[in-house]
C-alpha positions in Angstrom: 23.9 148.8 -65.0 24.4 147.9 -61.0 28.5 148.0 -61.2 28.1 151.0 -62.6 25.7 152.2 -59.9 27.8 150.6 -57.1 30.6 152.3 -58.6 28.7 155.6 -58.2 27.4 155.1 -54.7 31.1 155.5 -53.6 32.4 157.8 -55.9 29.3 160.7 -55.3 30.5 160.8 -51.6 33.8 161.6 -52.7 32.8 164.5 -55.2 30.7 165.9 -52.8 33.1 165.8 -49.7 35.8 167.6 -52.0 33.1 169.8 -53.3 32.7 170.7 -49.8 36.0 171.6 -48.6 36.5 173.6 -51.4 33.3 175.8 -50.5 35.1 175.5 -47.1 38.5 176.9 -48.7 36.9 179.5 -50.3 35.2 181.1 -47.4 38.8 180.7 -45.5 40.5 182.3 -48.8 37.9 185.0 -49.3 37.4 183.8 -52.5 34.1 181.6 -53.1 34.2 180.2 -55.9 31.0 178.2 -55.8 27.9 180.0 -55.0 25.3 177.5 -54.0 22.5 178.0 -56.0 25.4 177.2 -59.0 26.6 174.7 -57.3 23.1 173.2 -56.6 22.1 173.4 -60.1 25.6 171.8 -61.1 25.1 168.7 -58.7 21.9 168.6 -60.1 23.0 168.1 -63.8 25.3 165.6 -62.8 22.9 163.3 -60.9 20.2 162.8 -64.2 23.7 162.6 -66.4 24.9 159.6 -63.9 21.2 158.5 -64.0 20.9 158.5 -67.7 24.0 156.7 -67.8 23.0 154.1 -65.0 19.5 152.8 -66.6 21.7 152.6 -70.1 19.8 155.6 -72.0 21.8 155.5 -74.5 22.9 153.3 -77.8 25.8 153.3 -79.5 26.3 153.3 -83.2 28.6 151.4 -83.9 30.4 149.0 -80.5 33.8 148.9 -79.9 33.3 145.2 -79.6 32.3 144.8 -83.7 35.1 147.1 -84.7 37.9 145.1 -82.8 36.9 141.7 -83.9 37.3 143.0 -87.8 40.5 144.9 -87.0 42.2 143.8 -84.5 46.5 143.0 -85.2 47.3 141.4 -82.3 44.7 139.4 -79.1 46.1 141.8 -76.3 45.8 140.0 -72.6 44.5 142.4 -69.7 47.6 143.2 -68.4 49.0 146.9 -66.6 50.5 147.4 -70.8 47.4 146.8 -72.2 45.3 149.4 -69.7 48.1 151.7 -70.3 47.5 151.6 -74.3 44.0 151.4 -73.7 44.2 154.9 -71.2 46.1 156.7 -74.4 43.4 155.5 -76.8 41.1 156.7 -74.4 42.6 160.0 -74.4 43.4 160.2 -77.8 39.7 159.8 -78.4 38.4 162.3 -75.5 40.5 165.0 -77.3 38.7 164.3 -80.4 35.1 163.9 -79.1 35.7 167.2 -77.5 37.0 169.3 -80.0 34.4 168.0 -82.5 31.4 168.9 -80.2 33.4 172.8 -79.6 32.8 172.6 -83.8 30.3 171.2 -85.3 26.8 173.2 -84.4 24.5 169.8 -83.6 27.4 168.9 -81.7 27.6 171.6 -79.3 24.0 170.9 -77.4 25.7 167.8 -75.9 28.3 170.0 -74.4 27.1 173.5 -73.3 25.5 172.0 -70.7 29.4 171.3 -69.0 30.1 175.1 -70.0 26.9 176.7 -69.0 28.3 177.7 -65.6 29.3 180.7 -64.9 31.4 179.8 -62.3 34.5 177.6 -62.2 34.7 174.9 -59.7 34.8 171.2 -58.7 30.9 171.1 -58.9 30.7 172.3 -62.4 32.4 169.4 -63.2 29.7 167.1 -62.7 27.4 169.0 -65.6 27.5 166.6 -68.1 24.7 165.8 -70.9 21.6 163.9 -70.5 21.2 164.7 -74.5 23.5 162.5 -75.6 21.4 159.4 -76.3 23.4 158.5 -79.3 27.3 158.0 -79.0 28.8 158.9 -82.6 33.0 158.7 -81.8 33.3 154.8 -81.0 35.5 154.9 -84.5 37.9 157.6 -82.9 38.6 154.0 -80.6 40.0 152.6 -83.7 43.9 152.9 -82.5 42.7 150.5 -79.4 40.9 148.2 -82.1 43.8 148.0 -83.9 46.2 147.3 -81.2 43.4 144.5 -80.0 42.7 146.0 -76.6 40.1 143.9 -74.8 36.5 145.5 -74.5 36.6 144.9 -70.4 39.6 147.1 -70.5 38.0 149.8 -72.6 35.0 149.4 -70.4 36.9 149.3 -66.8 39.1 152.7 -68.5 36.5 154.9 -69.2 34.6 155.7 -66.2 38.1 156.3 -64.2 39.2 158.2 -67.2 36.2 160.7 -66.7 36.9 160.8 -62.7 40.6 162.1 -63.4 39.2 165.2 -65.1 37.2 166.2 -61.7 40.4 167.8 -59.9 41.0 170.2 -62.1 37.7 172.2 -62.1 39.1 174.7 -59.7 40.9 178.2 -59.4 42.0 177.3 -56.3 45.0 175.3 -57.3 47.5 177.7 -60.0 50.2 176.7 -61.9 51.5 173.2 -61.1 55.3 173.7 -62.1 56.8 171.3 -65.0 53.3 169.4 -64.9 51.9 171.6 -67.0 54.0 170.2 -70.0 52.3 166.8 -69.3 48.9 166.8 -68.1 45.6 168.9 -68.1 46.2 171.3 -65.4 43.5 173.6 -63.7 45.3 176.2 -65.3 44.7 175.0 -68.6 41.2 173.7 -68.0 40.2 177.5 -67.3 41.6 178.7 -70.5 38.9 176.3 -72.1 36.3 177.2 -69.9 36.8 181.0 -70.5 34.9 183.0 -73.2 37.2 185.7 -73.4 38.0 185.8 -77.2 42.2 184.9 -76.6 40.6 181.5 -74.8 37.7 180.6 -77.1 37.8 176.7 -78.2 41.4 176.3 -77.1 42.7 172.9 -75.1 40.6 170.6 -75.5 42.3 167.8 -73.8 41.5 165.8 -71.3 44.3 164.1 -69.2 47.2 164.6 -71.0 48.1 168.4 -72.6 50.2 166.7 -75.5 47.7 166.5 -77.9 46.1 170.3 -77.9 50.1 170.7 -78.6 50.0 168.1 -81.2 47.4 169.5 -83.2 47.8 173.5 -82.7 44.8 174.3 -80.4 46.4 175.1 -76.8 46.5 178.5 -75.0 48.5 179.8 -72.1 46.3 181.0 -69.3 47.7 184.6 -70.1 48.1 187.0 -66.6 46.9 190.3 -68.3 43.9 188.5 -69.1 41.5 186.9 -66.5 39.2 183.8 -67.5 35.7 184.6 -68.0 33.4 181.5 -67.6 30.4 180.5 -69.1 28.4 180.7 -72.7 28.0 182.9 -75.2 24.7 182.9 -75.2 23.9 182.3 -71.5 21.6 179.9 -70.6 19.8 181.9 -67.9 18.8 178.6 -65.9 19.5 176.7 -63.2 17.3 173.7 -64.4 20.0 171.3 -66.2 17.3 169.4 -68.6 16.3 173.1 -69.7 20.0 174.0 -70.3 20.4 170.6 -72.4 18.4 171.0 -75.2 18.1 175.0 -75.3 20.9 174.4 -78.3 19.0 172.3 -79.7 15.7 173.7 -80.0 17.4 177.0 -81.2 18.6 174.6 -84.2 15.3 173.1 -84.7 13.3 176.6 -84.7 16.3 177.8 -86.7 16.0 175.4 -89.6 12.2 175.8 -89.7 12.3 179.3 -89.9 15.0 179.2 -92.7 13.8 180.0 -96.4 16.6 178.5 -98.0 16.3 174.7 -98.0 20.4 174.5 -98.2 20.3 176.6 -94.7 17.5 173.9 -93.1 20.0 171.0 -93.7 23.6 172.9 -93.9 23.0 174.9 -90.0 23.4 171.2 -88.2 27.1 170.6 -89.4 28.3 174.2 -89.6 30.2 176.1 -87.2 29.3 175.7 -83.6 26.7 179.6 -83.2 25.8 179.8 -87.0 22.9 181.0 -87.9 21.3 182.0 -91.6 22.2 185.0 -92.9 20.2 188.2 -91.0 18.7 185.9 -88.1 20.3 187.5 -85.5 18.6 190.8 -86.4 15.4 188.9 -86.9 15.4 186.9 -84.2 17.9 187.9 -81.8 19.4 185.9 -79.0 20.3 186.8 -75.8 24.5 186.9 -76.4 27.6 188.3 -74.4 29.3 190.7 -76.2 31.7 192.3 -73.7 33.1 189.4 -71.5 33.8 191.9 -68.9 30.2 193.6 -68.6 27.6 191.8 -67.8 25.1 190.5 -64.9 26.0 186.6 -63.8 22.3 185.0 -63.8 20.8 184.1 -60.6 23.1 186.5 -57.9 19.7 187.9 -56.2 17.6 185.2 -54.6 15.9 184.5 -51.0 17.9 182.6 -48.8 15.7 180.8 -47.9 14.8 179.6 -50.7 18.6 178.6 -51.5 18.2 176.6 -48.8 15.4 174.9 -49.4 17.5 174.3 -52.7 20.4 172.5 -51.4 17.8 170.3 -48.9 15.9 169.2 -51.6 19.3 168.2 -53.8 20.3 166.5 -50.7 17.3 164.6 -50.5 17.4 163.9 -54.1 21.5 162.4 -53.8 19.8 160.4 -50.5 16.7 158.9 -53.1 19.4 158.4 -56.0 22.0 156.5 -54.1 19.5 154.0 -52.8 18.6 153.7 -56.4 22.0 152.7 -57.5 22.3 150.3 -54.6 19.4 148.6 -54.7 18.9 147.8 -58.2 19.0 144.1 -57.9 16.2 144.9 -55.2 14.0 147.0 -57.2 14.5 145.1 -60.4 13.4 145.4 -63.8 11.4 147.5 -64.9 11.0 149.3 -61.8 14.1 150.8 -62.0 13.0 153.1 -64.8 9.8 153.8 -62.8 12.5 155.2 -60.4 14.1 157.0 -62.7 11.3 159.1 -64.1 10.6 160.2 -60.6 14.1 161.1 -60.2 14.2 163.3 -63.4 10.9 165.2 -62.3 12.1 165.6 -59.2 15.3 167.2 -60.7 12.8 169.3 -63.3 10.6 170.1 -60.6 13.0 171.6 -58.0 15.0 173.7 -60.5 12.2 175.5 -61.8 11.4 176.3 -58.7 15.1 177.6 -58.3 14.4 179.6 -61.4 11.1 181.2 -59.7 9.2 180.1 -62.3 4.9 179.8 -61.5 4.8 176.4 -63.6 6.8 174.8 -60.6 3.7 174.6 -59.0 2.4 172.1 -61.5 5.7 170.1 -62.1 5.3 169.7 -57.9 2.0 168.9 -58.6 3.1 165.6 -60.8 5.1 164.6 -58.5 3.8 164.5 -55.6 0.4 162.7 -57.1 3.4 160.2 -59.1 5.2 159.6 -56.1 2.5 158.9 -53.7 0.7 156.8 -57.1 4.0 154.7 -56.5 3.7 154.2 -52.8 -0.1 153.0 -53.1 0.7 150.7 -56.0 3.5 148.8 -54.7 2.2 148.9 -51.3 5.9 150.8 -49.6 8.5 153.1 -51.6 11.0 150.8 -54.0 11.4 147.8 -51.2 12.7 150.4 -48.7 10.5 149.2 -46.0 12.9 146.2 -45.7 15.2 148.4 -44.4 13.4 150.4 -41.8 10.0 150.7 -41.5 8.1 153.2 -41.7 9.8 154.5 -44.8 7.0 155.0 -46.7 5.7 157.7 -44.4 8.9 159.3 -44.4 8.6 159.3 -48.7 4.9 160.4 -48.0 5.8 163.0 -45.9 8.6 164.3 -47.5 6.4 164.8 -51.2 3.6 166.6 -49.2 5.9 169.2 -47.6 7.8 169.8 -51.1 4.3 170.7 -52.3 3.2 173.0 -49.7 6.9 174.6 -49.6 6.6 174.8 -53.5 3.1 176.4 -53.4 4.7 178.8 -50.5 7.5 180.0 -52.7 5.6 180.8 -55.8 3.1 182.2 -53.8 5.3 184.7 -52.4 6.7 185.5 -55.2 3.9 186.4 -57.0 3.0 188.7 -54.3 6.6 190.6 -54.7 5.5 190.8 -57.9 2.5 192.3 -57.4 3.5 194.7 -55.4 6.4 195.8 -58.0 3.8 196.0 -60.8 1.2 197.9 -57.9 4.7 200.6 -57.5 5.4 201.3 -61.2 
C-alpha cells in the first residue's frame, strides 16, 4: 500500500506534465486533441482507479504466489534474465486479459471505461476501472510459475509494465518506421481504440505487437479510413464511477427482464453487446450506427464552468497526493476514511460536469463529511503538522465548492427555464 503510493506520488507529476505539453502541442499544431472537460473527466477516472488500487480494493482469486510454489521447474534468482522472462509473461498475460474482456460480455464493464473516450490522447490513458474488485487472469501467469519467476519480480514488473503503455495514447506521434514490427505503436493503439467496423476488437497487445500477429487479431491503421474513438453505445458522461458500471447494470436489468431463464444466465459469458432476442426494439439503447455521424457528448458547455472543472481536479490531485504520501501518517483505518472522501469528491464534481441538479446533494455530502472529519479529528488527516492553518484552508475550500456547486445548478436551471418559457 505506501510503495505503491510513493510510487504514484512521482509518477502522477510525470503523466500530468506530459499530458500538458501535449495540450500545449496541440494548440501549436492546430490540432487539439484533448478537450479539457475530456481530459478532466479522464484524470478523473484514473485518480479513484490508482485509489482503488492504493487502499488494496481488490482480491485476487487465486495468487501468483500459491500457483508457483505447486508448479514451479526451476527457483529463478532476481536477476536482469529473470525480469526479462517475467516482462514476457507479463505481456503474454496483458494480451490475454485484454482480449478476453473485448469478448466475453461481464468482461467488458471492467474495460469500457479505458474506451469510453471519445477522444484519443495521453490523458485517456489513465481511464482505468475501479470495477474490477476481483482479478480472474492470475492463471494466464502460469508460463512465469512454471519458469519459477520470484513473486517480487512479478510484483516490481507490473506497475512499470502498465506505465509503458502511457506513450502511446496519442495521434500526435505516426508511424514509427521498423518499430512497428516490434512494439505497440500509437499507430496501432488507435486501430484498437477506433470503432470504425475495419478496427473493431483488433490489437490487443500491450508492449509488444507479436502476439496480436501470433494469434490473427492485428489491423493496419489503414489511410482511407480514419480512427473513430469511443463506444458503441456512448456513455454520455463525464463522471468515471457512472461510466464503470453502466455495462454492468445494463447486464443486470438485462437478465431480469429476460423470460427465458437460459438468456438470464447465458447473457454474462456471451459476446461482448448481446442482448435476448428483440431487446433492442423493446428496450433500446442509445448506440452509434454511422461512425462518421454523430454529436461527440459534452462539446457545448460554459467556460467557466470548465474551469471550475479542471480547479477542482487540481485540488483533488493536491488532496490525493498527500494521501499517498502520508499513509504511514494517517494510518489505519483512516486511510479508507480518506478514501471515501476522495471518491465523493470525484462523484460529486463530475456530476456537476454533467449539469446534473443532484450535484447539489452529492456537494451537499461532502461538504457536511468533510467538515464531520475536520471536527472529529480535531485538523484535516495530520496536515496541520505541516503548516498550520490547514484546516481552514480544507474548511474553506469545501464551503466555496458548495456555494460554486449551488451557483452552477442554479444557473442552469434558470437556462432551462427560460428554454421551456420560449417553446
Amino acid at each position: 500500500m505506501e510503495e505503491y503510493g510513493k510510487l504514484l506520488v512521482f509518477a502522477m507529476p510525470i503523466f500530468l506534465i506530459l499530458i500538458i505539453i501535449e495540450k500545449i502541442y496541440g494548440h501549436y499544431k492546430g490540432e487539439d486533441t484533448s478537450p479539457n472537460m475530456d481530459s478532466v473527466s479522464s484524470v478523473s477516472s484514473g485518480m479513484v482507479n490508482s485509489l482503488k488500487d492504493v487502499l488494496g480494493l481488490s482480491i485476487t482469486l487465486v495468487s501468483y504466489d500459491w500457483i508457483a510454489s505447486k508448479i514451479a521447474l526451476f527457483d529463478l534468482e532476481a536477476t536482469f534474465f529473470t525480469y526479462f522472462i517475467g516482462f514476457i509473461a507479463i505481456d503474454f498475460y496483458g494480451y490475454w486479459s485484454h482480449r478476453l474482456s473485448h469478448q466475453i460480455n461481464f468482461l467488458w464493464n471492467k474495460h469500457a471505461i479505458h474506451h469510453s473516450s471519445e477522444e484519443f490522447n495521453l490523458a485517456c490513458a489513465l481511464r482505468q476501472p475501479v470495477s474490477s474488485f476481483v482479478n480472474l487472469f492470475t492463471f494466464l501467469l502460469i508460463p512465469a510459475a512454471l519458469l519459477g519467476v520470484p513473486s517480487k519480480v512479478i510484483a516490481i514488473t507490473l506497475p512499470i509494465h502498465l506505465f509503458l503503455q502511457f506513450w502511446y495514447h496519442t495521434k500526435h506521434i505516426k508511424k514509427i518506421g521498423f518499430l512497428e514490427h516490434i512494439l505497440v505503436s500509437p499507430s496501432h493503439h488507435r486501430v484498437h481504440h477506433a470503432i470504425n467496423p475495419e478496427y473493431m476488437d483488433k490489437n490487443h497487445s500491450q508492449i509488444f505487437i507479436i502476439w496480436d500477429k501470433l494469434f490473427g487479431t492485428f489491423q493496419a491503421e489503414l489511410e482511407a479510413v480514419p480512427p473513430v474513438f469511443g463506444i458503441t453505445r456512448p456513455a454520455r458522461t463525464w463522471n468515471p464511477i457512472r461510466i464503470n458500471f453502466q455495462h454492468l447494470w445494463l447486464l443486470i436489468t438485462d437478465a431480469w427482464r429476460a423470460e427465458n431463464w437460459k438468456d438470464k444466465f447465458t447473457i454474462w459469458f456471451k459476446p461482448t453487446g448481446w442482448r435476448p432476442e428483440n431487446f433492442e426494439e423493446r428496450y433500446p439503447v442509445t448506440k452509434i450506427t454511422n461512425v462518421y455521424d454523430f454529436e461527440k457528448y459534452g462539446v457545448q458547455h460554459s467556460k467557466k464552468l470548465m474551469y471550475w472543472s479542471l480547479f477542482q481536479a487540481i485540488i483533488t490531485l493536491l488532496l490525493i497526493s498527500y494521501l499517498y504520501n502520508s499513509i504511514a501518517l494517517i494510518g489505519l483505518p483512516n486511510v479508507f476514511i480518506y478514501g471515501a472522501f476522495i471518491f465523493l469528491t470525484v462523484y460529486s464534481y463530475t456530476e456537476l460536469m454533467d449539469t446534473r441538479k443532484i450535484s447539489v446533494f452529492w456537494e451537499s455530502i461532502r461538504f457536511v463529511f468533510g467538515i464531520g472529519l475536520i471536527f472529529y479529528f480535531g485538523d484535516w488527516f495530520g496536515m496541520n503538522q505541516l503548516f498550520p492553518f490547514a484546516s481552514y484552508i480544507i474548511g474553506g475550500y469545501l464551503l466555496l465548492s458548495l456555494a460554486v456547486t449551488v451557483y452552477f445548478v442554479t444557473i442552469n436551471f434558470e437556462k432551462e427555464t427560460m428554454i421551456v418559457a420560449q417553446s
